[in-house]
C-alpha positions in Angstrom: 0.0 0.0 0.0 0.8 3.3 -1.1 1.2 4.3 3.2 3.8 1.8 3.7 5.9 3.0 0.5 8.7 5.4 3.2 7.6 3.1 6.6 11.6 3.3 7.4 10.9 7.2 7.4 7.9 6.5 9.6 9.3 4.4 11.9 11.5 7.2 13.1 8.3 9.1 14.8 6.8 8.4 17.5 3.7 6.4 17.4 1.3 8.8 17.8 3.0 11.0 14.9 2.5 8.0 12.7 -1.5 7.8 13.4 -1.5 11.5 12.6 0.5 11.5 9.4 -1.7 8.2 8.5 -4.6 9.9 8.9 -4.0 12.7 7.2 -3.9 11.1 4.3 -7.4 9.3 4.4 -10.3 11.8 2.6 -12.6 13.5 4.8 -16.2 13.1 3.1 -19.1 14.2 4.8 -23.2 14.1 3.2 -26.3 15.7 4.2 -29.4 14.5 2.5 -33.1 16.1 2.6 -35.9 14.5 0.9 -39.1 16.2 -0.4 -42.1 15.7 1.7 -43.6 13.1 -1.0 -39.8 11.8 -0.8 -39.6 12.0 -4.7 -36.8 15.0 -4.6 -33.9 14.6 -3.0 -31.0 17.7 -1.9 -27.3 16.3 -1.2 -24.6 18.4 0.2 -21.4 17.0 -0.1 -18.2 18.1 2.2 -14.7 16.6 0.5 -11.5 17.0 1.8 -9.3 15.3 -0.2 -5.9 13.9 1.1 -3.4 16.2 2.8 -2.2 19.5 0.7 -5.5 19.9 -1.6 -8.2 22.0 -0.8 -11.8 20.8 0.4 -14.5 21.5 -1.7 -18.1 21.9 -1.2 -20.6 20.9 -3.9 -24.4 19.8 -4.2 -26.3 17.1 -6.1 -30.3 16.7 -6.7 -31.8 13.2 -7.4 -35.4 12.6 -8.5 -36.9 9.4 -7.3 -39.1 8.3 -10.7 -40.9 4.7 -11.2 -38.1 3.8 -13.4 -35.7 4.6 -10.3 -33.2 7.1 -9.0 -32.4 9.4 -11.3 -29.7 12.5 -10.8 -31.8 15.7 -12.2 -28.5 17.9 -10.9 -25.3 16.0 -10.8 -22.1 17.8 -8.8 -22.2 21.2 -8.6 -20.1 23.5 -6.8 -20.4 25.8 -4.2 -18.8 29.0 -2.7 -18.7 32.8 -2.8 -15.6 34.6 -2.9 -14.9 37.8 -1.0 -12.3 40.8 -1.2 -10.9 40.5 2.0 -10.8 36.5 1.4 -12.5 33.5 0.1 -15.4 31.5 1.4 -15.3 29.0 -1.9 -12.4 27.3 -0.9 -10.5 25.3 1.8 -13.3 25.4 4.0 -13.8 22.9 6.9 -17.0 21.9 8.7 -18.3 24.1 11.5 -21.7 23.0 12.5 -25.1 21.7 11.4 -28.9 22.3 12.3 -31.4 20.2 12.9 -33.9 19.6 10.0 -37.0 22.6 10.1 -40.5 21.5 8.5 -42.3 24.4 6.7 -45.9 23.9 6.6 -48.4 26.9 6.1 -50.7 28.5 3.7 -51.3 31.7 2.7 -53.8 33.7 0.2 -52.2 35.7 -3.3 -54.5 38.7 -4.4 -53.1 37.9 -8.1 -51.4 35.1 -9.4 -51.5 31.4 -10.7 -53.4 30.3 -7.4 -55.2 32.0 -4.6 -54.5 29.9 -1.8 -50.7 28.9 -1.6 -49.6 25.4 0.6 -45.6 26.1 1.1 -44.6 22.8 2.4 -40.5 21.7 2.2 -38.0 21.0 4.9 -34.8 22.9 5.2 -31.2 22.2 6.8 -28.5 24.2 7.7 -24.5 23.3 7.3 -22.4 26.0 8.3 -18.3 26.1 7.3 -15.6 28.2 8.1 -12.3 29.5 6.8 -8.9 29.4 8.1 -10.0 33.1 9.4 -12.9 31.7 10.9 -15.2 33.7 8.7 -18.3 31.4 8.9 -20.4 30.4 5.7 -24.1 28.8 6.1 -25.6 27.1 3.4 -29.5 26.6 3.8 -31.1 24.3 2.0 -34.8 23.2 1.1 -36.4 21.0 -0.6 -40.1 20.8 -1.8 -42.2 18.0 -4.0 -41.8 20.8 -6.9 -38.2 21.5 -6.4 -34.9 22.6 -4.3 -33.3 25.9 -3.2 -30.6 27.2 -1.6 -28.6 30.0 -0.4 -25.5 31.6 1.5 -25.6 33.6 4.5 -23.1 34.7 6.9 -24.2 33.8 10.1 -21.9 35.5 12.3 -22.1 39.5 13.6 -18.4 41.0 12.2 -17.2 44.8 12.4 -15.6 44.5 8.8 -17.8 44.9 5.7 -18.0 41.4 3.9 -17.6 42.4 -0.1 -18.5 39.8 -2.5 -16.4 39.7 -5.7 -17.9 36.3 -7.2 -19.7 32.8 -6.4 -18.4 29.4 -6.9 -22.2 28.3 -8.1 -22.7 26.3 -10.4 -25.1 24.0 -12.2 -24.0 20.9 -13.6 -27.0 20.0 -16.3 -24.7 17.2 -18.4 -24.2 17.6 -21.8 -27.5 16.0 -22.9 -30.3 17.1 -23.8 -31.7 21.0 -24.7 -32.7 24.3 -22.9 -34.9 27.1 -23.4 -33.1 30.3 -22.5 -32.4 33.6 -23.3 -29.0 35.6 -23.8 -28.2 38.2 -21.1 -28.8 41.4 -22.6 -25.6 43.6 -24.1 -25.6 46.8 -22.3 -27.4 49.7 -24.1 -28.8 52.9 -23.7 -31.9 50.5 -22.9 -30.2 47.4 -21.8 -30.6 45.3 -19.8 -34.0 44.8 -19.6 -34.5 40.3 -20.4 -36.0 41.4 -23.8 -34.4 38.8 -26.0 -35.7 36.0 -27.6 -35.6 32.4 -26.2 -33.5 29.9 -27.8 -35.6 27.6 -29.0 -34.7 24.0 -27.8 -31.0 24.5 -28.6 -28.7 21.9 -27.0 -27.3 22.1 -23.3 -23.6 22.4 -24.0 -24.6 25.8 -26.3 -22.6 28.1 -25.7 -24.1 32.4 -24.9 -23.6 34.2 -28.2 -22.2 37.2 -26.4 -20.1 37.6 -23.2 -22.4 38.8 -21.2 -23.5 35.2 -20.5 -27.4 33.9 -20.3 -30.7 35.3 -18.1 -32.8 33.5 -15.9 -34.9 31.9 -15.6 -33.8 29.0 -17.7 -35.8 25.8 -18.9 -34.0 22.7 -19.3 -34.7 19.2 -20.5 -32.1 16.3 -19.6 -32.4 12.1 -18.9 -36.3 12.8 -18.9 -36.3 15.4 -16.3 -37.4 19.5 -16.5 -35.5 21.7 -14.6 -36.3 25.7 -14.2 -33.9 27.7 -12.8 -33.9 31.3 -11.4 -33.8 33.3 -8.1 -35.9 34.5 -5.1 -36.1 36.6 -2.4 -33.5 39.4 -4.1 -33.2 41.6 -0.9 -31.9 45.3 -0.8 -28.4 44.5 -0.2 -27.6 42.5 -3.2 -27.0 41.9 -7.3 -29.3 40.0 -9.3 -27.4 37.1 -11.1 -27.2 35.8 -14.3 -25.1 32.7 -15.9 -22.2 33.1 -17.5 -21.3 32.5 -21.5 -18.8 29.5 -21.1 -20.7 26.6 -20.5 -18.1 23.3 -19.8 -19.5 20.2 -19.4 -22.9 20.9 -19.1 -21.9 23.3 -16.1 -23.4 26.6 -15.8 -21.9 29.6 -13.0 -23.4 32.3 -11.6 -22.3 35.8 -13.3 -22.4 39.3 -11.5 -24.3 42.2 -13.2 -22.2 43.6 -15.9 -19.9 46.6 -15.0 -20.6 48.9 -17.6 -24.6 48.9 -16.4 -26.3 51.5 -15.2 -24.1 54.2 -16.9 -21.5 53.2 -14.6 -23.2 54.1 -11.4 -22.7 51.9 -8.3 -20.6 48.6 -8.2 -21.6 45.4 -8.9 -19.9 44.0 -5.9 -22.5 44.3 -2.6 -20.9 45.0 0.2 -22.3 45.2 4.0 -21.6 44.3 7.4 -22.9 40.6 8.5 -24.7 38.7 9.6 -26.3 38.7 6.2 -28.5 36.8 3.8 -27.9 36.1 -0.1 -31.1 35.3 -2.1 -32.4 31.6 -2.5 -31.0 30.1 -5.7 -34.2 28.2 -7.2 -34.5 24.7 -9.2 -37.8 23.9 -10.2 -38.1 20.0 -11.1 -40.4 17.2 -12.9 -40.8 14.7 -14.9 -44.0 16.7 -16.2 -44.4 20.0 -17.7 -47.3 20.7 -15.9 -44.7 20.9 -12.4 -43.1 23.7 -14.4 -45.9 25.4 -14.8 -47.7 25.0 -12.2 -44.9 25.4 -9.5 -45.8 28.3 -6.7 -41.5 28.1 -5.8 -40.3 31.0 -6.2 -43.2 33.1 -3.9 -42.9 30.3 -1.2 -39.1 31.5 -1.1 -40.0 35.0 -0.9 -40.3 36.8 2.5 -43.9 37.2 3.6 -45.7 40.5 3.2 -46.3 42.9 6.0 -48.3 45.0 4.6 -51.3 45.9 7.6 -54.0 46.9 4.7 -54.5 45.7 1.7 -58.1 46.5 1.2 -56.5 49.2 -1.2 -55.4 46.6 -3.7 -57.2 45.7 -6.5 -56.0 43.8 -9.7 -57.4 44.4 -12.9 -57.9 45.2 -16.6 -56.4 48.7 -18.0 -57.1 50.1 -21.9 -53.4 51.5 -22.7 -53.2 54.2 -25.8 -49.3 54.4 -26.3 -49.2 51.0 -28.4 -51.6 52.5 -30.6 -50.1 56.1 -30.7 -47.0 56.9 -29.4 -48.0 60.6 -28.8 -51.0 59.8 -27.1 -49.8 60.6 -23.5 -48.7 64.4 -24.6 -52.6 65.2 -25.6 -55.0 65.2 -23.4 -58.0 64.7 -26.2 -56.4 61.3 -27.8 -56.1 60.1 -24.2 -60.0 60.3 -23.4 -61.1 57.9 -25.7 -59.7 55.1 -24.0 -60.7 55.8 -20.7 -64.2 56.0 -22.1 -63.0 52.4 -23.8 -62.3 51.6 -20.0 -65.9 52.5 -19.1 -67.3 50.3 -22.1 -65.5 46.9 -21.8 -65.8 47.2 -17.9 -62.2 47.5 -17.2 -60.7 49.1 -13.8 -57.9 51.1 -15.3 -56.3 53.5 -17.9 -52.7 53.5 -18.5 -51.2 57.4 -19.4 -47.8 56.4 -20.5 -44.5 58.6 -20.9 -44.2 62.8 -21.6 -47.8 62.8 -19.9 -45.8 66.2 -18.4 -45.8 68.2 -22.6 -49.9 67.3 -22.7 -51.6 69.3 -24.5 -55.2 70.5 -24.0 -54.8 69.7 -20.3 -53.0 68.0 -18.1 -52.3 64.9 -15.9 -54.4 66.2 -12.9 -57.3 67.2 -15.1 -57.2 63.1 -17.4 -57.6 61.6 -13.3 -59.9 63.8 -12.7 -61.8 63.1 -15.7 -60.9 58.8 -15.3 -62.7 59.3 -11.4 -65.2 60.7 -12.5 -66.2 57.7 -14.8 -64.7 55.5 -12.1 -61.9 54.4 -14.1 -58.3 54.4 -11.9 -55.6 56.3 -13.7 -52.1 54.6 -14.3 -49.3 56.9 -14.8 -45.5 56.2 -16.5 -42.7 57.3 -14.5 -38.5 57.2 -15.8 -36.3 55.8 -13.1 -33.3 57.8 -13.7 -31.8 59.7 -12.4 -27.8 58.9 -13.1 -28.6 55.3 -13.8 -29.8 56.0 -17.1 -29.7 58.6 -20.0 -33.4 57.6 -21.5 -35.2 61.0 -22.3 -39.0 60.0 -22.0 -40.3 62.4 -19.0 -41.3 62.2 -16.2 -37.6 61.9 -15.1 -35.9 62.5 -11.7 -38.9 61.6 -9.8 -38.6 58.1 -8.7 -34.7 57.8 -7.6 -34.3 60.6 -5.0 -36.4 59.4 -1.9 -37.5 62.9 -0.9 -38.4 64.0 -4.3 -40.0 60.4 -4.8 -42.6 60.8 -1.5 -43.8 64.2 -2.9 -44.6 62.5 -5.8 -46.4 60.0 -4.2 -48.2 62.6 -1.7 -49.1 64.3 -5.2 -50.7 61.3 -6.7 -52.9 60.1 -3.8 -54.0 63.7 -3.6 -55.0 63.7 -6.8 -56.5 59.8 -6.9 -54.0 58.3 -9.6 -53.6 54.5 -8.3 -50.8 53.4 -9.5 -47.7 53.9 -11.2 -45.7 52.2 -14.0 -41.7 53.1 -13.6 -39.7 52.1 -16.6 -35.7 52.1 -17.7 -34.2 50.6 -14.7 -31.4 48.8 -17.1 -29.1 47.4 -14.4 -29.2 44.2 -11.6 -26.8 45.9 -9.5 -27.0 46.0 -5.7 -28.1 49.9 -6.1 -30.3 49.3 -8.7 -32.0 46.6 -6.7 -32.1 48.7 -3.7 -34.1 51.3 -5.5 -36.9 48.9 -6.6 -37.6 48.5 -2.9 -36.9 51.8 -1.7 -39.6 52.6 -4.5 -42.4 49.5 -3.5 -42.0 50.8 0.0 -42.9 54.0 -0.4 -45.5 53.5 -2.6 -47.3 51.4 0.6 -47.5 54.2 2.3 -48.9 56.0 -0.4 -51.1 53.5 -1.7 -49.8 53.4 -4.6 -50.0 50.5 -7.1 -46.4 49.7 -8.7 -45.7 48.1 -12.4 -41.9 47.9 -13.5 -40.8 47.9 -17.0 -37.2 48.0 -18.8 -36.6 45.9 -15.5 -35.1 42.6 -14.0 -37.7 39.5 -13.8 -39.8 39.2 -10.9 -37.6 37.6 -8.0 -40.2 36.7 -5.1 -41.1 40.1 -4.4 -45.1 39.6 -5.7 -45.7 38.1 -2.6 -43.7 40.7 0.0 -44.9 43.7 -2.1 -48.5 42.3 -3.3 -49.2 46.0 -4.6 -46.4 44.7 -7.3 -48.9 43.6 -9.6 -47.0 43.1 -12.6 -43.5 43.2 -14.5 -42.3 44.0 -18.2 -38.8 42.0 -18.4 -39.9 40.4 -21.3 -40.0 40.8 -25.2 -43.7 41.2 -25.6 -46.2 43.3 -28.1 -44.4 46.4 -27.9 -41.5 45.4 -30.2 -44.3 45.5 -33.2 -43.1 49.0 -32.9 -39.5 48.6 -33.3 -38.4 45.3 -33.9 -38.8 43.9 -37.9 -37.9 40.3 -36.7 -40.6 40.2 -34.3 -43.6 39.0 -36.2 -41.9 36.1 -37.6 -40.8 35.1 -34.1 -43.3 35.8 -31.7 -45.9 32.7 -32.3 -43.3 30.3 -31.3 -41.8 32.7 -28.7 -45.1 33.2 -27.1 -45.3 29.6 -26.7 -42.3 29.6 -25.1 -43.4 32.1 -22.2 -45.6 29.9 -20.3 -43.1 27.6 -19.5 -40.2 30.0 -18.6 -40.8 34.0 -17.8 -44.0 33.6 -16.9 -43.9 30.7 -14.8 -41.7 32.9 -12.0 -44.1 35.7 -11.5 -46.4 38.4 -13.6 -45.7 39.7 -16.8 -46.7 42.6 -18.5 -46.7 41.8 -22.0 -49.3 43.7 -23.4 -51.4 41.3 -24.9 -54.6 41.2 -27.2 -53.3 43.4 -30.1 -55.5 42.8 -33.3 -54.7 45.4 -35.6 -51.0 46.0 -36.7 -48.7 48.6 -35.6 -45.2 49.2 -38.1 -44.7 45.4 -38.2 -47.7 43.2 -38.8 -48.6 40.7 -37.1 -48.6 36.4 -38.3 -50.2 35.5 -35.3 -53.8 35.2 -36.2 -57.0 36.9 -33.9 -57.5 33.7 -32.0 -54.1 33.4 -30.6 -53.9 36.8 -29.5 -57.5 36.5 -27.9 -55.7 33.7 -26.0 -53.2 35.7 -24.7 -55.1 36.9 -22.1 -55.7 33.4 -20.6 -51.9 32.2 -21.4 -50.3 34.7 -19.9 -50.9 35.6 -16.1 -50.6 39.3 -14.8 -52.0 41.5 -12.1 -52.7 44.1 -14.2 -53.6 43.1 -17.7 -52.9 46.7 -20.1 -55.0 45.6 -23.5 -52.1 47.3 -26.1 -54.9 47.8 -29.0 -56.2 51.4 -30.1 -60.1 51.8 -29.0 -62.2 51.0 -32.7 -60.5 47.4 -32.5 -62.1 45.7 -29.3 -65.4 48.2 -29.9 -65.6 46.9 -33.7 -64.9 43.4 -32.7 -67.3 40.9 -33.0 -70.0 40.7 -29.5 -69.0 37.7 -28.2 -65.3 38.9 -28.5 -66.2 42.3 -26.7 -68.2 40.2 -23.5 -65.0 38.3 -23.5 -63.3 41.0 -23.0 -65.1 42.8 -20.4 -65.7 39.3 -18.4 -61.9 38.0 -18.6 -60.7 38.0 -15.4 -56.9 38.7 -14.0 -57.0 37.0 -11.1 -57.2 33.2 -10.7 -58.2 30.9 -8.2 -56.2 27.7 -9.5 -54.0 27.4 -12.7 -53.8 23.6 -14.8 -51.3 23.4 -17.1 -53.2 21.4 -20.1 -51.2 20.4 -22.5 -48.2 22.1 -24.8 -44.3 21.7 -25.2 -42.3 24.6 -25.1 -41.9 26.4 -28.5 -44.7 24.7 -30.0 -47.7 25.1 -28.1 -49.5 25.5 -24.9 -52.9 25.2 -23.5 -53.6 26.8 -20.0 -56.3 26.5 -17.5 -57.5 29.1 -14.9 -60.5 29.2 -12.6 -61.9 32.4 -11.1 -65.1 32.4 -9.5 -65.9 29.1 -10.2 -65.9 29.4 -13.8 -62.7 27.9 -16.0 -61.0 29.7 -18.6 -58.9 28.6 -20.9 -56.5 29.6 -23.3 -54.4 28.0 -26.1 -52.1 29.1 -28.5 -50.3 27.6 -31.6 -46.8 28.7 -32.6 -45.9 26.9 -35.5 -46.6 27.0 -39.4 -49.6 24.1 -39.4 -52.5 23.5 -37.5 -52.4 22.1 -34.4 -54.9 19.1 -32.6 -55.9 19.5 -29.4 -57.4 17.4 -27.2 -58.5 19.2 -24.2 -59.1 16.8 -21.1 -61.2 18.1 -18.5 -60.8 16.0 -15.2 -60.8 19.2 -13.4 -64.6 19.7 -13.5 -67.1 19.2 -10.9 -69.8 16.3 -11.6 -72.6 17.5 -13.8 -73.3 19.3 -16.3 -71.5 22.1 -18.1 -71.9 24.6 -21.1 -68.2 25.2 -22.9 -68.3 28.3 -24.8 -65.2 28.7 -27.5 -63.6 31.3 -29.5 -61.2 30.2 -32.3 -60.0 31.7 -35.0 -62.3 31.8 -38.4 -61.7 31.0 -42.1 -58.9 33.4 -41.7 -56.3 34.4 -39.9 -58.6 37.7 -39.0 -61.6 36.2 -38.3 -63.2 34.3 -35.5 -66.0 31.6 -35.1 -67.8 31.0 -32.0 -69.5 27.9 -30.6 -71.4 26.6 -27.6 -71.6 22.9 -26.3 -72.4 20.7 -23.4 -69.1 18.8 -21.6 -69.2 16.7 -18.4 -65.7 16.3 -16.6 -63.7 13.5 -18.1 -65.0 14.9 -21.5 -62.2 14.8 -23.9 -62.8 17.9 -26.9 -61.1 18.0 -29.9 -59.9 21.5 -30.9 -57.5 22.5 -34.2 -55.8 25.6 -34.2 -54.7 27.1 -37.2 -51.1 27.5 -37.8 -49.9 30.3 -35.5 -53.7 30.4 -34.6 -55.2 30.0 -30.8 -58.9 29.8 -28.9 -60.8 30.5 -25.4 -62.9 29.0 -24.0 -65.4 29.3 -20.8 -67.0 26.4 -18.7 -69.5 27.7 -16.8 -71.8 24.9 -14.1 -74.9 24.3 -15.5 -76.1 22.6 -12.3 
């Protein structure tokens, strides 16, 4: 044995020096395990110290217990976070552990996929220190719809801890594909997750640029469907992305870009501990529908604390800048639509940016106007500020906190409820800090809050429930701007559901019928669907006024009736890129929503286990002879009823089931 190769040397030492030098050179391995509570997902930390002179390393694995057997849905992925003063990635050595926590409550969503939430996981914690004695915690969870986990630094210091990088990784393997986005270059008006979604490309692909990849990110390996992304993105930190290189199958966490935010703020946080990093999500199935479905990322969030929120309502807003850019600066082009508002039985009207050069009046008179017809204004707000150099007005009103509370003081004076800040264009800790300095004091306010040019929702829906929705998306707006668009957005839309929209609301601006400077190829039926599909607390209808009130009547009662809020979500049926078919109850009545997003029609067979006994009366909307038309139908289902539906290529449908019992 290799021990016994110098024993002549060893023989010299005293005996007890011998036991030490032997064991020395054994590996120290040490494994924590947590299982799901239906014991299907399984966490495993792992603590190697390999033999004497080579660092330990700390590293992760995730297993899936399927009827075919174990099966590793996450294979060895490191673990660590590097600091300025030193590192906490590397030559660590176990401190301590807690005992395992069970988390078992429910609590009630005003907006989202489901109305009452179970959060129900267990969660460990294994704590390491440094030769400094600089402590590291790694908390882990794990639920029947996934794991998370995240770094804190337990211990109370005097020195600010700086983090300069992560050792985090996720090791996918180099089968099988992904759904995921580049990481925006940094522009004028980047970053703001507005790219398109790389359709089914395979895992090893490298990023096209250096910048790296965005969550969240879909991925499809040895049968399993993975989701990754973040929650519970505090004040005091960056929101990550995943850098370009991908080795192995291994992706690593990437810091906000430097050059972001005009070069304002670093994108190293910084603070005194004990402190809290956010959970690092990985949503898992063997299904779609877990994907889809999966509440994860709000039961990671911290809970609200909101005292009141009688004060917030979701709901449906007519929006006139899709239709007209100029709209917001007259005050005559802007009254139409909240008289649309009035008509279709919506709750809101949207007056986007310049609102400040209207004409013929001005923002105080349009409220006025909106409360008198009991519509709730929505106004458009730029961030910057230094962060950004964007010259849509109203500027400098949103970044200074003094200036920011007059502002709000204004508004609720004036009955505006709610605002829509755009052009944030950075994750960095500062950046990040102003999105809650701004949700905060819009409590107090009562103020309503919608983010665009922004980061993807990160938990906060459920701390901040007057968040009610988020851009950070390529949605209808690039008809204005973006030639490539209409080509790709049937078979980008159909990636959504599984992906952005999974994670938490999205503003896309749905329902657009007539064209703006690029036509559309999606046909009437599939943006009717859009509504259903996509999920967000505020749903802004981008079209101009004469295309909902010219559209047909039982398009226009859809309209008005369409909720925004949802008691349960089913995901249906649908692959990612292809199609998708939804499911959403409010009220007891189910809606549902399809869309197709390739070149030929699509079958679908829509099962309906999800209905009470009895009888039923399905009402749908799909698209007509043409791609501009729709046909509309009534019949009697029962659950267990299986209905044949075909889309037209890039086509889509609705449909309501109301109880006929």
């Amino acid at each position: 044995m290799t021990y016994f190769f110098n024993m002549n040397n060893l023989c010299r030492l005293p005996l007890f020096l011998i036991f030490i030098t032997l064991m020395n050179c054994q590996p120290e391995i040490k494994k924590w395990e947590l299982s799901s509570p239906d014991e299907k997902v399984v966490f495993r930390l792992m603590y190697e110290k390999p033999e004497e002179n080579k660092k330990s390393e700390i590293s992760y694995e995730v297993l899936l217990n399927t009827e075919s057997g174990e099966k590793p849905a996450l294979q060895k992925s490191p673990l660590g976070i590097y600091l300025l003063e030193d590192s906490l990635a590397n030559d660590l050595t176990f401190h301590s552990e807690n005992k395992t926590i069970e988390i078992d409550e429910t609590y009630e969503m005003i907006a989202g996929k489901n109305r009452n939430i179970h959060n129900h996981g267990f969660e460990k914690t294994v704590i390491f220190q440094n030769k400094k004695g600089k402590q590291l915690a790694i908390d882990f969870r794990v639920y029947d719809d996934g794991v998370a986990f995240r770094y804190r630094f337990p211990v109370k210091d005097s020195i600010v801890y700086t983090v300069t990088g992560e050792k985090t990784s996720f090791n996918l393997g180099i089968s099988g594909s992904k759904w995921i986005h580049p990481y925006d270059t940094v522009t004028r008006y980047t970053p703001a997750y507005e790219t398109y979604y790389r359709n089914g490309i395979p895992m090893g692909s490298q990023a096209p640029g250096a910048q790296g990849w965005a969550f969240p990110a879909l991925f499809e390996t040895n049968g399993i469907w993975l989701l990754l992304t973040e929650s519970n993105l505090k004040d005091n930190f960056y929101g990550a992305h995943m850098a370009a290189e991908v080795h192995e199958g291994i992706y690593k966490i990437r810091l906000p870009e430097p050059e972001e935010a005009l070069d304002t703020g670093p994108a190293e946080p910084g603070q005194l501990p004990p402190w809290e990093m956010p959970w690092r999500v990985i949503i898992i199935g063997e299904m779609l529908n877990t994907i889809v479905e999966s509440n994860l990322v709000i039961n990671l969030a911290e809970p609200s604390s909101f005292e009141d929120i009688s004060w917030i309502k979701p709901g449906r807003a007519s929006w006139s800048w899709w239709s007209d850019h100029d709209s917001p600066r007259d005050y005559n082009a802007l009254i139409p639509f909240i008289d649309l508002a009035v008509e279709m039985g919506w709750e809101y009207s949207l007056v986007d940016a310049n609102w400040n050069l209207m004409k013929n009046g001005d923002l105080e008179k349009i409220v006025k106007y909106a409360n008198e017809k009991g519509i709730g204004t929505l106004v458009w707000y730029n961030s910057g500020g230094p962060h950004n150099s964007v010259s849509e007005q109203l500027r400098n009103a949103m970044h200074q906190e003094k200036r920011r509370k007059e502002e709000f003081q204004k508004l609720r004076e004036w009955g505006v409820k709610g605002v829509k800040v755009d052009f944030f264009q950075s994750d960095k800790p500062h950046i990040i800090k102003l999105y809650h300095d701004i949700l905060k004091d819009a409590e107090k306010y009562q103020i309503l809050c919608n983010f665009h040019g922004c980061t993807i929702p990160r938990g906060w829906r459920r701390t901040y429930p007057h968040l009610l929705t988020l851009e950070a998306v390529k949605g209808a707006e690039a008809y204005s701007f973006d030639s490539s668009y209409p080509q790709a957005a049937p078979w980008h839309n159909t990636i959504l559901p599984f992906t952005r929209n999974v994670i938490g609301p999205m503003d896309y601006t749905p329902v657009s019928f007539s064209d703006q400077v690029y036509p559309h190829t999606t046909t009437f039926g599939h943006e009717l669907a859009l509504s259903v599909v996509f999920e967000s607390g505020i749903v802004h209808f981008a079209d101009k006024v004469e295309a909902y009130l010219e559209a047909p009547d039982f398009v226009r009662r859809f309209l008005s009736e369409v909720p925004v809020t949802w008691e349960q979500t089913r995901f249906i049926d649908g692959y990612p890129g292809k199609y998708c078919v939804v499911a959403r109850q409010n009220d007891g009545k189910w809606y549902l929503g399809a869309i197709n997003g390739a070149g030929e029609s699509q079958e679908v067979l829509l099962d309906l286990p999800f209905l009470p006994e009895g009888e039923h009366m399905m009402e749908i909307i799909n698209d007509g002879d043409d791609d501009r038309s729709f046909r509309y139908a009534k019949k009697p289902v029962r659950s267990g009823d299986r209905i044949e539906v075909i889309m037209r290529p890039r086509g889509g449908f609705v449909a309501v089931v109301n109880s006929l019992d």
